[in-house]
DOPADO-982701 format. One line per 4 residues: number of its first residue (from 1); for each residue x, y, z of C-alpha. Coordinates in nm, 4 decimals, decimal comma. Each point is the difference from the previous one (the first is absolute). Example, Ala and Ser with C-alpha at 12.3 -4.5 7.8 and 13.67 -1.06 7.14 Angstrom:
1	1,2300:-0,4500:0,7800 ~ 0,1370:0,3440:-0,0660
END
This chain:
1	0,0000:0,0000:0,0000 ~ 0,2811:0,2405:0,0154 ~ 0,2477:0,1156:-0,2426 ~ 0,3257:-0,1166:0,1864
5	0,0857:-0,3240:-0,1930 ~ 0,2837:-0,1075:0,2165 ~ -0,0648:-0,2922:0,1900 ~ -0,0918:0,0197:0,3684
9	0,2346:-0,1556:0,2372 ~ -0,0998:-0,1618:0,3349 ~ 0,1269:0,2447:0,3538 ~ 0,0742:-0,1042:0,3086
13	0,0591:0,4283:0,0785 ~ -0,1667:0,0642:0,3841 ~ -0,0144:0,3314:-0,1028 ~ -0,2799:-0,0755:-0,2515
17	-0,3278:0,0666:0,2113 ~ -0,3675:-0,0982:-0,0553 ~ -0,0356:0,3853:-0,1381 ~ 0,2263:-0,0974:-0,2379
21	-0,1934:-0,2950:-0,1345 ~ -0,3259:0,2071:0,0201 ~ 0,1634:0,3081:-0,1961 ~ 0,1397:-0,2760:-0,2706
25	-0,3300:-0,1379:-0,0338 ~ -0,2814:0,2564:0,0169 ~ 0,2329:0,2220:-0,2468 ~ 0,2084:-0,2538:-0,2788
29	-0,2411:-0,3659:0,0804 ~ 0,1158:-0,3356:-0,0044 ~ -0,0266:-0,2900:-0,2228 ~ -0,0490:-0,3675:0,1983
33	0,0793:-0,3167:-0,1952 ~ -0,0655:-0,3165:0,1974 ~ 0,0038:-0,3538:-0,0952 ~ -0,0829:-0,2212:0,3066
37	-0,0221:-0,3564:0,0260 ~ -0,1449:-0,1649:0,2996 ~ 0,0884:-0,3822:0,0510 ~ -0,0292:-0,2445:0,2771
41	0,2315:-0,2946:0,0250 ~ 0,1738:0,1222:-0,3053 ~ -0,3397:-0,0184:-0,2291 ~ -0,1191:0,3656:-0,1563
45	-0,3351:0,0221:0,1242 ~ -0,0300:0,3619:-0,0447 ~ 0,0969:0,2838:-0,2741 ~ -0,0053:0,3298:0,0452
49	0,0955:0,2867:-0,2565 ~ -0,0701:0,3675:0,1169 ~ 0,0843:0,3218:-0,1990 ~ -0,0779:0,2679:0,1676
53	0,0423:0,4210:-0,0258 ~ 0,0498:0,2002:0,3195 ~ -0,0458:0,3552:-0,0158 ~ -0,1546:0,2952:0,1101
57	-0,3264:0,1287:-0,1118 ~ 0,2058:0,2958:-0,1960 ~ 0,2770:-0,2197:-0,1359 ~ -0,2664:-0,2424:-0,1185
61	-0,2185:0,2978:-0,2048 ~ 0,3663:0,1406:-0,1158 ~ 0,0199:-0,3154:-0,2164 ~ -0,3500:-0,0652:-0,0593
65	-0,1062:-0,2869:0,2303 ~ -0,3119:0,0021:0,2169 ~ -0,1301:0,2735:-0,1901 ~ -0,3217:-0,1115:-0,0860
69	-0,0550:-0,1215:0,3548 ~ 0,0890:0,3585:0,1296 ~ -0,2125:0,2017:-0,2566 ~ -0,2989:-0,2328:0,0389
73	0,0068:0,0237:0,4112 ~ 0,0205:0,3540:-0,0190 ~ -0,2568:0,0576:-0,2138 ~ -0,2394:-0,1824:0,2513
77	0,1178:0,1478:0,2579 ~ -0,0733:0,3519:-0,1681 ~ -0,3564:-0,1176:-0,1552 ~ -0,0820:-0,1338:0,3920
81	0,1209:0,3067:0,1864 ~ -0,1442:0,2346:-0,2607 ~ -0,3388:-0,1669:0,0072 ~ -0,0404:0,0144:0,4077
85	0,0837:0,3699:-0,0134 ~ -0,1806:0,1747:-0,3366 ~ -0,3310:-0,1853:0,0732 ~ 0,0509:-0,1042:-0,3666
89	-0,3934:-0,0396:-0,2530 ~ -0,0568:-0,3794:-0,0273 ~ 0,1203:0,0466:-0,3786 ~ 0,2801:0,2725:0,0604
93	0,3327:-0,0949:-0,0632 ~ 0,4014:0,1189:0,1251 ~ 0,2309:0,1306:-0,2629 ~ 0,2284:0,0540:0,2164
97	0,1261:0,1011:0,3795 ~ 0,3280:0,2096:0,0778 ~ 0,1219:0,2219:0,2664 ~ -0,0739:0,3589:-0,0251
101	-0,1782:0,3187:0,1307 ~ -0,1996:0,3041:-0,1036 ~ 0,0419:0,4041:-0,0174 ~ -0,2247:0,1504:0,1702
105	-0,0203:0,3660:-0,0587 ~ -0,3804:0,1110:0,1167 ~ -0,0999:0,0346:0,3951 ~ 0,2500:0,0439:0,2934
109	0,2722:-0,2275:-0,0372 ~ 0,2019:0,0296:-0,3314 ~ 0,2193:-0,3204:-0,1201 ~ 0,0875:-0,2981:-0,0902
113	-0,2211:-0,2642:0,2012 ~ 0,1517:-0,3298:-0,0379 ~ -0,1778:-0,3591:-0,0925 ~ -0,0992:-0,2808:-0,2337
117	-0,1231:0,0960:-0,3943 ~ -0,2237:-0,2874:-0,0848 ~ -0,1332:0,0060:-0,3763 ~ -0,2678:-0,1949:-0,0923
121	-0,2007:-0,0402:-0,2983 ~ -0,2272:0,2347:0,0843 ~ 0,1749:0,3062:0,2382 ~ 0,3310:0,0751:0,1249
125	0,0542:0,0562:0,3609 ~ 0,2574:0,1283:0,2804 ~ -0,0964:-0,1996:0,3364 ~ 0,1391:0,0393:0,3245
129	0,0395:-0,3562:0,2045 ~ 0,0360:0,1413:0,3598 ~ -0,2245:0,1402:0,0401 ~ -0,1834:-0,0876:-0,2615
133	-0,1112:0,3311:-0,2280 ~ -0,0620:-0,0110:-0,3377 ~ 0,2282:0,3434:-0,0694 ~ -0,1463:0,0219:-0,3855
137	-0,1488:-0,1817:-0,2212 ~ -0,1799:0,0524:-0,3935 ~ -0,1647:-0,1992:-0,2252 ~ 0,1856:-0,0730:-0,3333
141	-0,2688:0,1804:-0,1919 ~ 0,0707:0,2817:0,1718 ~ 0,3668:0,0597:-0,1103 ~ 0,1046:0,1790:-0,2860
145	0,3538:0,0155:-0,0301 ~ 0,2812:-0,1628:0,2019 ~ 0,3585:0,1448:-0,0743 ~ 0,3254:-0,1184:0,1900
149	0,1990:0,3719:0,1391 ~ 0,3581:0,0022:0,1261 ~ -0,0256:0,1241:0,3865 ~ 0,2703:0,1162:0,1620
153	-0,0122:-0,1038:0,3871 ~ 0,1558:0,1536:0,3140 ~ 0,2911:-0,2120:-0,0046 ~ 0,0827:0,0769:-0,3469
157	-0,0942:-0,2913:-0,1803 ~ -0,2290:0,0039:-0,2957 ~ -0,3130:-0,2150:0,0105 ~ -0,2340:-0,0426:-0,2446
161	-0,3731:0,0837:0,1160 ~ -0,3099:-0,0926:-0,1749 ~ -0,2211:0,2670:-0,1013 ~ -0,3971:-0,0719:-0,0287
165	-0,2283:0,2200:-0,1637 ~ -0,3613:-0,0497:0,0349 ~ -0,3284:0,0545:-0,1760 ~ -0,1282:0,2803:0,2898
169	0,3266:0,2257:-0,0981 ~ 0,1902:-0,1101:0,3067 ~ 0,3511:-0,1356:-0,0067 ~ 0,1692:-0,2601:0,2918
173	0,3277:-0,1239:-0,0325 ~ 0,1060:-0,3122:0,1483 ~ 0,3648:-0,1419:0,0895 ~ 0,0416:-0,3734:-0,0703
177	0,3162:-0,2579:0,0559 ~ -0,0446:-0,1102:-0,3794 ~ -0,1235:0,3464:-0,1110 ~ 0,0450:-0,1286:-0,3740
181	-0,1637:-0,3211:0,0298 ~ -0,3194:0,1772:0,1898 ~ 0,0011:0,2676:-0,3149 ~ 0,0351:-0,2970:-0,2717
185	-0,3159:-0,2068:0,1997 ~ -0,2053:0,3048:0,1096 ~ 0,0181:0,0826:-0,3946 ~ -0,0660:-0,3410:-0,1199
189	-0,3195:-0,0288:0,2386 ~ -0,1633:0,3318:-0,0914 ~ 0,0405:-0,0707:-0,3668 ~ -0,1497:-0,2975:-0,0041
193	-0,3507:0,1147:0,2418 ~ -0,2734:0,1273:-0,2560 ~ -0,0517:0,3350:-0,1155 ~ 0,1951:0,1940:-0,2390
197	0,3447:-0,0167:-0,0207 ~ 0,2112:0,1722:0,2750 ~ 0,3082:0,1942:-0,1015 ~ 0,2974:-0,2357:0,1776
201	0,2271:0,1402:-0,2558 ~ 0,2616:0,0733:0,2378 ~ 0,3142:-0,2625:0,0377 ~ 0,1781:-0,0879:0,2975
205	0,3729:0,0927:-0,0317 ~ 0,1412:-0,3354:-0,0098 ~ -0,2076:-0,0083:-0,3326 ~ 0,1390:0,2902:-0,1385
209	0,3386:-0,0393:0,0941 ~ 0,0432:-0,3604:-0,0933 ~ 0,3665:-0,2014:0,1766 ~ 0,3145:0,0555:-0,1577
213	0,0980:-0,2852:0,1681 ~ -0,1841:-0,2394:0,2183 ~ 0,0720:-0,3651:0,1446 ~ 0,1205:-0,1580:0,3447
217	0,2285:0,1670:0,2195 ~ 0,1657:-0,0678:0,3602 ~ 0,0339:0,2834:0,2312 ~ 0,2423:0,0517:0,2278
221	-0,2818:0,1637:0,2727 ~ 0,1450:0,1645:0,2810 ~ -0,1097:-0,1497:0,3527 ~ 0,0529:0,0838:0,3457
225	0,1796:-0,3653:0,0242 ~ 0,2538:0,0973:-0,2977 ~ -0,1292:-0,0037:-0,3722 ~ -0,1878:-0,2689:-0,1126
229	-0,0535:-0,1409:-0,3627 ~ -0,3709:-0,0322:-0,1503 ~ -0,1117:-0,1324:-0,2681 ~ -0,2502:0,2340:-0,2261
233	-0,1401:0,1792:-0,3250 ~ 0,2322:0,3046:-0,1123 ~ -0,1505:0,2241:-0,2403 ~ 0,1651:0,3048:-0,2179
237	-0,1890:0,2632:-0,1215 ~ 0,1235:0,3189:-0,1477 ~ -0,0484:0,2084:0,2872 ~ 0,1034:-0,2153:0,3306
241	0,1414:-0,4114:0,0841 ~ -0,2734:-0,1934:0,2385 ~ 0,0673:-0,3414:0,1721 ~ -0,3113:-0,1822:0,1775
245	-0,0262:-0,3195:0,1642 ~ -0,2716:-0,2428:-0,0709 ~ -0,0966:0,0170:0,3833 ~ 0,0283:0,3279:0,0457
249	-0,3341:0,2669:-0,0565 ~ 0,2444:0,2796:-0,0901 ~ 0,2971:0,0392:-0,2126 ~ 0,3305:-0,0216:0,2059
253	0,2256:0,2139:-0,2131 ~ -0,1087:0,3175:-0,1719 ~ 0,2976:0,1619:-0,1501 ~ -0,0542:0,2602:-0,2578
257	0,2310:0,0051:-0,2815 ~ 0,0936:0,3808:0,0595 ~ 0,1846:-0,1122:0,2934 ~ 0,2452:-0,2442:-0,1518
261	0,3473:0,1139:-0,0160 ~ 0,1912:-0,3002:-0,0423 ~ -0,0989:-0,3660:-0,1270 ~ 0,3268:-0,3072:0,0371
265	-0,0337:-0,3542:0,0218 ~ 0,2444:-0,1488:0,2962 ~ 0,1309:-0,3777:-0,0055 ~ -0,1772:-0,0837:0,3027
269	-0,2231:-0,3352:0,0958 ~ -0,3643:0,0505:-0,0319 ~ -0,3114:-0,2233:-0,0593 ~ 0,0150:0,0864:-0,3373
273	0,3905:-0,1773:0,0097 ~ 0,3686:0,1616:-0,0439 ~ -0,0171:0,3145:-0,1501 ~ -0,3388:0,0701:0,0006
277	-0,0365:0,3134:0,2024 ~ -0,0721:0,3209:-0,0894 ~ 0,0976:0,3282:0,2038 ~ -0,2008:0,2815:-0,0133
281	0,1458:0,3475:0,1368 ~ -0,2989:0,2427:0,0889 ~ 0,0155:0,3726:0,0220 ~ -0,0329:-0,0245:0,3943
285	0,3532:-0,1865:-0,0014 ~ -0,1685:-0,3071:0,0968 ~ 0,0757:-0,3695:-0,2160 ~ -0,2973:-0,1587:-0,1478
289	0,1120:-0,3902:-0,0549 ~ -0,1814:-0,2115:-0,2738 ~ 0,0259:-0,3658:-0,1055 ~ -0,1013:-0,1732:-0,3364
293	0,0614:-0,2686:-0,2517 ~ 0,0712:0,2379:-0,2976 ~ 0,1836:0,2984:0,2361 ~ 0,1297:0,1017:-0,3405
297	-0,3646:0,1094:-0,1543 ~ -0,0904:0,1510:0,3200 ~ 0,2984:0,1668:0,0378 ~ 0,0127:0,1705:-0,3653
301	-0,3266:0,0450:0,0183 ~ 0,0208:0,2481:0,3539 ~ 0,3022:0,1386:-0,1229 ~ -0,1701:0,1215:-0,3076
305	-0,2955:0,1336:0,1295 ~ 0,1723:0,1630:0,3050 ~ 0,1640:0,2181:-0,2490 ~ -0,2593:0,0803:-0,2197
309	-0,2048:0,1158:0,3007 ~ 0,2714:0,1105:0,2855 ~ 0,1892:0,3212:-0,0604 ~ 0,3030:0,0368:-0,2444
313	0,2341:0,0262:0,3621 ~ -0,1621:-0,3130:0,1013 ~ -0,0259:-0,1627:-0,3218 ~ 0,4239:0,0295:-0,0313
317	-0,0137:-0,2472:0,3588 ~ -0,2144:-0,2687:-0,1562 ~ 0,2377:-0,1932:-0,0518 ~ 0,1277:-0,3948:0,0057
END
């Protein structure tokens, strides 16, 4: 399961702890091969032959095993959680069910109020669990437009918010932890209720800036415990580099391409095998380290648009 093809060798090491096992385990997996023969007075009475993978639930998605199990329990676990709390018609449906919240702007207190957006197939919703509030809700023929805005929020960080615009005049906008997904659905379900033809001519950025580059990567993600590896999706766009982990509800690494000042590949050991990593120098000063099977293509491909988008200064630094 992992790319180091070197054979393991037994270790009698006592420095080698049972965190040391674990950490091997839950983050590269294991391959068992047993053959077992079980004989009494020298007669084979029993066979046994076991091949087994041990690995933790994120190693396991990283190279697509259990998959189908995991998507299928979650979904029932959504569709069961979502039913008990919208009260859902006998014949009403879920579209889907992320984190997420909803600006309110009218009455005494102004903000963002945090919860769960549940779309159905018949009205999209922001619910509160504890207590339990429904903090907005509309039906589907009710909504106009939806457009996905840039926002940026008191940390600095730019966050795409979903903007709603409704028959009545009125206008909400919603925050989401798959902001495009919610856009693409929300515009798929309105377009198909009847009625003539809503104008969901508006396309989510990842549409209209389609991947330079896009394909596994490993990330060398900083932790409090040292950096660890992961295993993920890396995608390139002309504006900014993004690394997400199959587990994970929000993107790990947002790095936009303005910020690059220096892209090398270093011989060091990786998942990805010798040579396969990728350095990254950031504006900040800080190292960005990346890991893939083709570090060439990934690294021509940074280096070139890191100078087409950084500044001539920085453009000189991105270099090999």
């Amino acid at each position: 399961m992992t790319a180091d093809l070197s054979p393991m060798r037994p270790t009698r090491d006592p420095r080698v702890t049972l965190d040391d096992l674990l950490e091997v385990v839950l983050n590269k997996g294991a391959v068992l091969h047993l053959d077992l023969i079980v004989a009494v007075a020298d007669i084979p009475l029993i066979g046994v032959s076991l091949r087994a993978a041990i690995a933790g639930m994120e190693t396991m998605l990283e190279y697509g095993m259990m998959r189908h199990w995991d998507e299928d329990t979650r979904a029932w676990a959504e569709r069961s959680t979502a039913r008990r709390a919208l009260d859902l018609e006998e014949d009403e449906n879920i579209v889907c069910r992320m984190s997420g919240g909803h600006l309110l702007t009218e009455g005494l207190y102004h903000g963002w109020r945090p919860g769960t957006v549940y779309l159905t197939d018949r009205r999209l919703v922001v619910l509160r669990d504890e207590p339990r509030e429904i903090l907005w809700e509309t039906g589907l023929d009710a909504v106009t437009t939806v457009r996905l805005e840039p926002e940026e929020t008191v940390g600095g960080e730019e966050r795409l918010r979903l903007d709603v615009a409704l028959a009545d005049g009125g206008q909400e906008r919603l925050s989401a932890r798959e902001p495009e997904e919610l856009h693409a659905l929300l515009t798929e379900a309105c377009a198909g209720r009847p009625g003539p033809a809503l104008p969901f001519a508006f396309r989510s950025p990842a549409e209209e800036d389609p991947p330079l580059a896009e394909g596994h990567l490993w990330y060398h993600e900083p932790r409090r415990g040292g950096p660890l590896w992961r295993g993920g999706q890396g995608r390139l766009t002309g504006d900014r580099l993004v690394w997400k982990s199959p587990v994970d509800s929000r993107p790990a690494l947002v790095l936009p391409l303005t910020d690059i000042t220096a892209v090398r590949r270093i011989p060091e050991y990786s998942p990805a095998g010798e040579g396969g990593v990728i350095a990254v120098r950031t504006a900040a000063g800080d190292e960005v380290r990346l890991a893939a099977d083709d570090p060439a293509a990934w690294t021509e491909r940074l280096r070139a648009t890191g100078s087409a988008t950084g500044p001539a200064a920085v453009a000189g630094r991105v270099t090999g």
